[in-house]
C-alpha positions as CSV (number, residue, x, y, z in Angstrom):
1,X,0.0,0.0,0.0
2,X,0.7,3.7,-0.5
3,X,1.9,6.2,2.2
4,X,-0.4,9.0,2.4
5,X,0.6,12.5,3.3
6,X,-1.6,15.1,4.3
7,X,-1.0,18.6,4.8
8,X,-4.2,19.9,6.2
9,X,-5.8,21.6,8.7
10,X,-6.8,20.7,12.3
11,X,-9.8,22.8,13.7
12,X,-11.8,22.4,16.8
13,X,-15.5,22.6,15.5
14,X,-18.2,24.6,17.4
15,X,-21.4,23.1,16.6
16,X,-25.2,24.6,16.8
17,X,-28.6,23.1,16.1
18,X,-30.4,25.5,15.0
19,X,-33.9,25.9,13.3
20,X,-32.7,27.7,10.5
21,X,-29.7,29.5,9.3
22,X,-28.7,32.9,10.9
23,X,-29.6,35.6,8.6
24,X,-28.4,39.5,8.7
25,X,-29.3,41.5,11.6
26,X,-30.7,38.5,12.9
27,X,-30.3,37.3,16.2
28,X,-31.6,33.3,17.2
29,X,-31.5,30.8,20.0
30,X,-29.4,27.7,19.5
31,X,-31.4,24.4,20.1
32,X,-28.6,22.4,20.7
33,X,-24.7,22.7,21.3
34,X,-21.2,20.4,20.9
35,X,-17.4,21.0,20.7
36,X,-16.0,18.6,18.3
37,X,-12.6,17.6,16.4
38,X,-12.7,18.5,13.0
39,X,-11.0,20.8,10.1
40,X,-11.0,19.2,6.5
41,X,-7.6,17.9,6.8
42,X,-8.1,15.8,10.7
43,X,-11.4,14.6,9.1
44,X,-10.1,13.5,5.8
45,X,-6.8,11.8,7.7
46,X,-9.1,10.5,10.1
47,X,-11.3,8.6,7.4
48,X,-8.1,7.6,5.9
49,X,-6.8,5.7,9.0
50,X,-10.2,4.2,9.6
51,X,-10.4,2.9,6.0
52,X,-7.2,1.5,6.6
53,X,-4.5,3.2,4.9
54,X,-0.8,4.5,6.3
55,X,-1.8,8.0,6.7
56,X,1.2,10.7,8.1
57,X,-0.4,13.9,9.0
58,X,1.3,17.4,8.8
59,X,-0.3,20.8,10.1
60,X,0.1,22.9,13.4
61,X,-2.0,23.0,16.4
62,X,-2.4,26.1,19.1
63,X,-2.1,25.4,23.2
64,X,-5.8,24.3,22.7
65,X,-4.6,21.2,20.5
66,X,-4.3,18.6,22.5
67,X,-7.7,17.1,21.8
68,X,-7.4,17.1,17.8
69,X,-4.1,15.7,18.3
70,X,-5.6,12.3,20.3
71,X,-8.5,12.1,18.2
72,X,-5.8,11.5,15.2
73,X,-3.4,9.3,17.2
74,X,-6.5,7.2,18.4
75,X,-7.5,7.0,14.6
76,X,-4.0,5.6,13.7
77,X,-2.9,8.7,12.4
78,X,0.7,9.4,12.1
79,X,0.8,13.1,14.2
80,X,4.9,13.4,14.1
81,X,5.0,16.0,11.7
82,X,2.4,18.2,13.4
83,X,4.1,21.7,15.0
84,X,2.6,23.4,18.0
85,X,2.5,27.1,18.1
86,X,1.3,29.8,20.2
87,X,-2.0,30.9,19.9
88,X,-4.8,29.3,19.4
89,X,-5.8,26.5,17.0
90,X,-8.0,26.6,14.0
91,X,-11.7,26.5,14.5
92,X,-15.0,26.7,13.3
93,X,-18.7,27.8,14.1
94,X,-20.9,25.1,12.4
95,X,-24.7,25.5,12.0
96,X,-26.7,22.6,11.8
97,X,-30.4,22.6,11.1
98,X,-33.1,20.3,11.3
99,X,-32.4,18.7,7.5
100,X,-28.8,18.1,8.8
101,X,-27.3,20.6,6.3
102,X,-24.5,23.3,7.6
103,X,-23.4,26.6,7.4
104,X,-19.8,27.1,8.3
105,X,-17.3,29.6,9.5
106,X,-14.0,28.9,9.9
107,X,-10.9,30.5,11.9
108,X,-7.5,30.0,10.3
109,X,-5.8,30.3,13.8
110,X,-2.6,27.8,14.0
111,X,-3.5,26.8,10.6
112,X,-1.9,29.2,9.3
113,X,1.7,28.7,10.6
114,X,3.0,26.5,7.7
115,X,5.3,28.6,5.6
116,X,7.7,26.8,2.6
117,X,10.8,25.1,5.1
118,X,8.3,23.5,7.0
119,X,6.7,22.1,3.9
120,X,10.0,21.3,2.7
121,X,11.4,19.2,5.9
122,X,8.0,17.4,5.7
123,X,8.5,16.2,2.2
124,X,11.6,15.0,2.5
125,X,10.6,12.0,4.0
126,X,8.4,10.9,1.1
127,X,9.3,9.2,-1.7
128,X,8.0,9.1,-5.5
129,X,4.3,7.7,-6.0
130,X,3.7,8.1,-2.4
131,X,0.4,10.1,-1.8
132,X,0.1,14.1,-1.6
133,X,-3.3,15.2,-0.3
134,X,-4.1,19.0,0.2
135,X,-6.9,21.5,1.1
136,X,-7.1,24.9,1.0
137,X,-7.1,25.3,4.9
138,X,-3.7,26.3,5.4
139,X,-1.1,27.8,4.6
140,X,1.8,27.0,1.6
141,X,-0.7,25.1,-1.0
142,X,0.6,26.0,-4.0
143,X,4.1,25.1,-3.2
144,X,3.6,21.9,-1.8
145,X,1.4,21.4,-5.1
146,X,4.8,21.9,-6.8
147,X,7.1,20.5,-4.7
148,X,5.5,17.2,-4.2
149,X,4.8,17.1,-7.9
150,X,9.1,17.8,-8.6
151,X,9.3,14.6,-6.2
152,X,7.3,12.6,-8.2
153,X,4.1,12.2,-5.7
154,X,0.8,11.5,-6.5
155,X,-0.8,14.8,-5.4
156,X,-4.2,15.2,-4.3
157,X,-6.1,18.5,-4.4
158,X,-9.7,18.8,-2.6
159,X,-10.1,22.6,-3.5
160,X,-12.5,23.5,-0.8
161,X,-13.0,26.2,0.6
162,X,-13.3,28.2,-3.0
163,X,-11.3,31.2,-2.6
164,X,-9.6,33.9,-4.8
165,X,-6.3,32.5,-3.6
166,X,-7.0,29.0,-4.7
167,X,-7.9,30.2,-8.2
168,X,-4.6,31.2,-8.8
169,X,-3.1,27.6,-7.6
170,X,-1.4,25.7,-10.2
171,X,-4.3,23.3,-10.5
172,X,-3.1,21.8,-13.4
173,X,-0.5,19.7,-11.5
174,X,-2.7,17.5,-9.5
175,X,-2.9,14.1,-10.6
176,X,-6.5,14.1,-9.0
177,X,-9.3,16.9,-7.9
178,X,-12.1,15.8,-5.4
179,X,-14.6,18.5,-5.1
180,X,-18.2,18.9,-4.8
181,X,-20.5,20.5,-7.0
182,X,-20.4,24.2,-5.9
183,X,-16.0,24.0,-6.3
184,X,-16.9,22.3,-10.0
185,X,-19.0,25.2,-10.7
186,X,-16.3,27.8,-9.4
187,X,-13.6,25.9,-11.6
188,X,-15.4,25.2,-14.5
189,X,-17.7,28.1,-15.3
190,X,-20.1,25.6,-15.8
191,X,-23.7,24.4,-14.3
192,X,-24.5,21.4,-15.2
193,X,-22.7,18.3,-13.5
194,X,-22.0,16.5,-17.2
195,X,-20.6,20.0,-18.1
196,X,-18.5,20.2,-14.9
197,X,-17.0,17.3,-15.8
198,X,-16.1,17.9,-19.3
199,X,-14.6,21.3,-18.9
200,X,-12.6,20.2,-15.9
201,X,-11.1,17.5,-18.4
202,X,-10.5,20.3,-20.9
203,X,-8.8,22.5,-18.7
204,X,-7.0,20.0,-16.6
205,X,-6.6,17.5,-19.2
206,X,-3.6,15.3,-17.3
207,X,-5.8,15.0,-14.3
208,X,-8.7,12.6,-12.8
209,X,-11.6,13.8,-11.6
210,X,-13.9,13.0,-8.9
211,X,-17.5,15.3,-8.8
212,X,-19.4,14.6,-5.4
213,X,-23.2,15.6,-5.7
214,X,-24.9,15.0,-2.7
215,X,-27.8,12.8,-2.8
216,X,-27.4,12.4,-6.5
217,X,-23.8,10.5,-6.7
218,X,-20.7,11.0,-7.6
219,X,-19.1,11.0,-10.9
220,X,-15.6,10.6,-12.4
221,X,-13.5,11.0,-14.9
222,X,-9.7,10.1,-16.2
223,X,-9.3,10.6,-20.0
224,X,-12.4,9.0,-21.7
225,X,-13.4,6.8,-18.7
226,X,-16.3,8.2,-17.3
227,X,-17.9,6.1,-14.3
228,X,-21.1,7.4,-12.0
229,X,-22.2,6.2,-8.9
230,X,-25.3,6.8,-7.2
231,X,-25.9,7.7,-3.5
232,X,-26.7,5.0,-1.0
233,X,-30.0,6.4,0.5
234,X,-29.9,7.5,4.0
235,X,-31.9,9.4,6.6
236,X,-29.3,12.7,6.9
237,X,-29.0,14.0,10.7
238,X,-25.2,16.1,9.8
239,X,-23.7,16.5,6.6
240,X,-20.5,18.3,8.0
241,X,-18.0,15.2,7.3
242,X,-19.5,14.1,3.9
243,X,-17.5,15.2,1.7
244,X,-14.3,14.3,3.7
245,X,-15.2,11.0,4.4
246,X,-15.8,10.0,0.7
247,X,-12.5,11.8,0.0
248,X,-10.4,10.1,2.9
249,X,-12.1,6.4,1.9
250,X,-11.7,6.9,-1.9
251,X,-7.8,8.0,-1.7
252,X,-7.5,4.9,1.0
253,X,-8.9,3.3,-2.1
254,X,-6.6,4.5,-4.6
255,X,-3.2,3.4,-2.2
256,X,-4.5,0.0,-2.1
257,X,-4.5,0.0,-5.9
258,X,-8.3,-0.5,-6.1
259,X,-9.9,0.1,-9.5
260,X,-11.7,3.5,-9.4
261,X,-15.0,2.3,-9.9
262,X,-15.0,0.1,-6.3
263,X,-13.1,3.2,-4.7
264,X,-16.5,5.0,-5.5
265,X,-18.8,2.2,-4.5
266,X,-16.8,2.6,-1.0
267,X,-16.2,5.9,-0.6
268,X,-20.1,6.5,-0.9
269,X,-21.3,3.9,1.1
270,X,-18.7,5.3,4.0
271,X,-20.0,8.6,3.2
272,X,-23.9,7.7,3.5
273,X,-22.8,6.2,7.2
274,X,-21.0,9.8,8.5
275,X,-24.5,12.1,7.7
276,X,-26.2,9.4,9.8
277,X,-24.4,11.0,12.6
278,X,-23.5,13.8,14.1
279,X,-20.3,15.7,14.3
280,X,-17.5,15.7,11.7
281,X,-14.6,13.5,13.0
282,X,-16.6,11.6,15.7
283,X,-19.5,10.6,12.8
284,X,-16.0,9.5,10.3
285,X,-17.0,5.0,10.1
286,X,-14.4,2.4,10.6
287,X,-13.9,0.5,7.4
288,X,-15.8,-2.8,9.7
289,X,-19.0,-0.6,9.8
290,X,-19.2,-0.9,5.9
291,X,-19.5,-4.5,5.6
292,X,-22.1,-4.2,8.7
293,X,-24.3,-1.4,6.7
């Protein structure tokens, strides 16, 4: 199998139930509250460790880190790369209402300590075809985009959150994107998911492409291999660690040399398991729970 690398972030996640989403000038009463684990980078390392792969994780925690830094090690998670810093950690203000869908605001925080030698000294331990995964969480994206490609890594780009920043990333270089519908549509220009999919393949013609659409699939494409996979239906209670669960099952996937087409079957049924719970990290399943479902 593959090592896995990922530079990524590590948030504590500050969760509400609410009835609906806060609008302007509007004031509501939480129905519910819970301090979680989470970040895109500790959930997607997280579901990589529980689907079974050898998963290193590199980011930076505040003094208020010790938690996400347990939650990994108990996953499996490699956490010898991660620095501590003064300050405190990332974190994020999650809305959840009664549908289970969120509304999230996120706080860089430590996240934002990783400059270009830290990148470099992390890399240096991995070795061509070993596994690159990024967000766009932290700091130093772009560069470990091109680093890790000079070394010959299969690099991974979730390009989530969408921001000005990340537009200007050499996307090009990934040998993979995994991004939802709403990142396609920022990339793309386009609307519809077919036409997602196409352009992507147009303008990032040397690189596979996962689309994740909610209760309507997945779909992907590598050259002219186009495979879809439909959603495993499921009564949704939180949706916050979807998307990284697919992600972290389907890369886990992709080290044990799976063909792409059972790496979507699993991601998606791992994926249908996590909204079935709440919290991001804590809702991630153990590979064991698949077979179970």
């Amino acid at each position: 199998m593959k090592r896995v690398l990922n530079i990524g972030s590590l948030n504590i996640d500050r969760c509400y139930d609410v009835a609906d989403f806060v609008h302007a000038k509007e004031t509501v009463s939480a129905l519910g509250y819970a301090t979680n684990t989470g970040g895109k980078g500790l959930n997607q390392s997280v579901a990589l460790a529980r689907a079974g792969a050898q998963v290193s994780h590199a980011g930076a925690v505040g003094e208020d880190g010790e938690m996400l830094l347990q939650v990994l090690r108990d996953s499996g998670v490699d956490t010898g790369y991660i620095l501590r810093v003064p300050g405190p950690s990332g974190h994020a203000i999650i809305q959840i209402d009664p549908r289970g869908q969120n509304c999230i605001l996120i706080y860089a925080g430590a996240n934002a300590a990783l400059d270009e030698a830290y990148v470099d000294r992390v890399l240096s331990d991995f070795a061509p075809g070993d596994i690159l995964l990024l967000q766009n969480e932290t700091t130093s994206v772009a560069y470990a985009m091109e680093q890790g490609k000079k070394k010959g890594m299969y690099v991974v780009l979730n390009p989530s959150p969408i921001d000005a920043a990340l537009l200007e990333y050499p996307i090009g270089l990934a040998d993979l994107l995994i991004l939802n519908e709403v990142e396609g549509a920022a990339l793309s220009g386009e609307a519809e998911f077919e036409a997602i999919l196409r352009r992507l393949g147009e303008k990032y013609p040397d690189t596979a492409v996962v689309l994740t659409l909610g209760e309507q699939g997945c779909l992907y494409r590598s050259g002219d291999t186009v495979l879809r996979q439909a959603a495993f239906r499921v009564q949704a209670v939180d949706t916050t660690a979807a998307g990284d669960t697919f992600t972290g099952y389907f890369l886990a996937g992709v080290a044990r040399g799976d063909d792409p087409a059972d790496c979507l079957r699993t991601a998606s049924r791992a994926s249908s398991i996590a909204v079935t719970r709440k919290g991001a990290a804590p809702s991630i399943p153990l590979r064991s729970e698949l077979a179970e479902a």
